[in-house]
N, C-alpha and C positions, 0 to 999 in steps of 0.2 A: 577082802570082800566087805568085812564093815567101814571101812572108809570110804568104797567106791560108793554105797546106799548114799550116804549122807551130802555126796556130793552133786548125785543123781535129781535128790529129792530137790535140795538149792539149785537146781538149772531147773527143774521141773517150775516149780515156785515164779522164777526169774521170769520167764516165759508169759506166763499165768497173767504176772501183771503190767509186761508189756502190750499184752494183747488187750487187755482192759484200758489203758492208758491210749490205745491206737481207737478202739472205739469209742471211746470218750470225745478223742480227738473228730472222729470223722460225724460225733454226733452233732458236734458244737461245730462243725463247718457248714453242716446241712443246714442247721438252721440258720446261719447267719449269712446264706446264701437264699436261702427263700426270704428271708429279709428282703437282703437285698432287691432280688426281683422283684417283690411289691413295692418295693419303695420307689423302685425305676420305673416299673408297668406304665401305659399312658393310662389315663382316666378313661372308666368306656364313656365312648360319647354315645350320647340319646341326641333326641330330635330337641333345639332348643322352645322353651314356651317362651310366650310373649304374655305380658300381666295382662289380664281381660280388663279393657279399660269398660267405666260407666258409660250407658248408652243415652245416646240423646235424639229426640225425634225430630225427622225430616218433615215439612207438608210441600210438598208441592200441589197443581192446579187438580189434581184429581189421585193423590196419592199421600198414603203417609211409611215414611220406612224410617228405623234407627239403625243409628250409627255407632260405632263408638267416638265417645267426646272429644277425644283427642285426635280427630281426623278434622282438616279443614275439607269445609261443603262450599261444591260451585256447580251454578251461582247463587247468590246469597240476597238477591232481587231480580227484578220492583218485586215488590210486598203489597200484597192484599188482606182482606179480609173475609172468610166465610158469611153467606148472606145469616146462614141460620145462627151464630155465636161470633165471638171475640177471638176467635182463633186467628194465625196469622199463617200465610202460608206464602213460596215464592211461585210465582207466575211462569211456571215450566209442567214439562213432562217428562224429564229428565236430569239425573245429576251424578257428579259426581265427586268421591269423597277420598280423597290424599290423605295416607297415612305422614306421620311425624316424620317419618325418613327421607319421604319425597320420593319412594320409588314403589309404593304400592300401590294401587287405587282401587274402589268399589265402585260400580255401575251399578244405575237403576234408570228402565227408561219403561214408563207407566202413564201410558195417555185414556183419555176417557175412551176413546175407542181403538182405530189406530193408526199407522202412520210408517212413517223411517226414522228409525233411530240412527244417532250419528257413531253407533259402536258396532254395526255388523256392516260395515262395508272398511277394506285397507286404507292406510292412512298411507301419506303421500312417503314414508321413509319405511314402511310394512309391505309384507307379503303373505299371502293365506297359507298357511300348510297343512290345514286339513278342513275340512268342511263335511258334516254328515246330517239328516234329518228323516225323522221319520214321522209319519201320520197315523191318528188311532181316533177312531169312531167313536164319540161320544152319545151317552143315551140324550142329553139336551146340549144345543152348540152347532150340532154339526161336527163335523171335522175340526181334530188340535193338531197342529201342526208343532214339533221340537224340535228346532236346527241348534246344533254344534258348532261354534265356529273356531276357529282356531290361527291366532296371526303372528307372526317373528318382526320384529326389528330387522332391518338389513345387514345392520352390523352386529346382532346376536344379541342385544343389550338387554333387552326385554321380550317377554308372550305375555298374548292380551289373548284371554279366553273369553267366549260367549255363549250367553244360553239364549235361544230367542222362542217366546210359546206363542202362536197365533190361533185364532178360531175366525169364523167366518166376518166377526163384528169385533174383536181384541185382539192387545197385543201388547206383549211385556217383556222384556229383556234385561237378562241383569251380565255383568261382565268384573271382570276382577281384571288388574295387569301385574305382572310379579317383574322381578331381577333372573330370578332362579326358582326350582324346587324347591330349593330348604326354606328359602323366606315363603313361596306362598303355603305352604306346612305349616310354617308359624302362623299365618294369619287366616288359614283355611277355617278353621273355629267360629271364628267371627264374622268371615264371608256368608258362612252358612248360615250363623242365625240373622246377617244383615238381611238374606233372601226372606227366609221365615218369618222376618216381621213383616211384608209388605203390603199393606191395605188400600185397595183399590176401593176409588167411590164414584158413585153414581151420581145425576143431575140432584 
């Protein structure tokens, strides 16, 4: 009987620290398997930014709006002069401003009173697919009139959105044209404060 104890107690023992050795083992697998998966994970993707380029101002015949610099403006004459000051502005009531890529654009079309702008009717390779407007009573004006417009490329390349505001005696229209969603995401920021800067002038 005193031999069986001692034999009992060395298995007992034995046991003991294989099972500590097993979870050693399966601590050190764990972690080096959550390693792993973060090391593999993709990256989360967010919405990419575009650098906010410096802004520069536009004059057209009865308008002034900015840009950002890095966008070429057309068109870019004949060139005048303000009767009151030195200022220098292009002989339009409309324009429009090409991002670097060549596949973005900003619209502004800003006449002293009003007219047709060459961005809310389908271009010869477009089609409309949505159009909506609605009217709201102004205390001075008369009626504002807000039309949406909305156009596709035929071969899906590009949408060309429009916003057009009328009143009885005005009329302003600004337009953005994208690739895709994700690019006008990226440059929505700057569409928005291109609208927000837009100064209309009188005789």
């Amino acid at each position: 009987m005193k031999k069986i104890l001692p034999f009992i107690t060395l298995l007992l023992l034995s046991c003991s620290t294989e099972n500590k050795k097993t979870e050693n083992a399966v601590g050190k697998k764990e972690v080096k398997t959550e390693t792993s998966e973060a090391s593999e994970s993709p990256t989360e993707t967010t919405t990419p930014e575009r650098k906010t380029s410096e802004k520069k101002d536009y004059y057209g015949s009865f308008f002034k709006v900015s840009y950002p610099q890095d966008f070429r403006p057309a068109p870019d004459g004949p060139k005048a002069k303000y009767p009151e000051g030195d200022q220098e502005y292009i002989e339009t009531d409309e324009a429009v401003f090409t991002a670097p890529d060549g596949v973005v654009q900003f619209y502004v079309y800003s006449p002293q009173w009003g007219g047709n702008c060459s961005w809310e009717e389908a271009m010869e390779n477009e089609k409309l697919i949505d159009s909506k407007s609605n009217e709201q009573e102004q205390e001075v004006g008369g009626v504002t009139t807000t039309t949406y417009l909305t156009f596709e490329a035929k071969d899906h390349s590009y949408t060309r959105s429009v916003f057009i505001q009328t009143t009885e005696t005005t009329k302003k229209a600004f337009g953005v044209k994208y690739p895709n969603t994700e690019t006008y995401n990226l440059y929505k920021p700057e569409y928005v404060e291109f609208k927000k800067s837009l100064v209309q002038y009188a005789d």
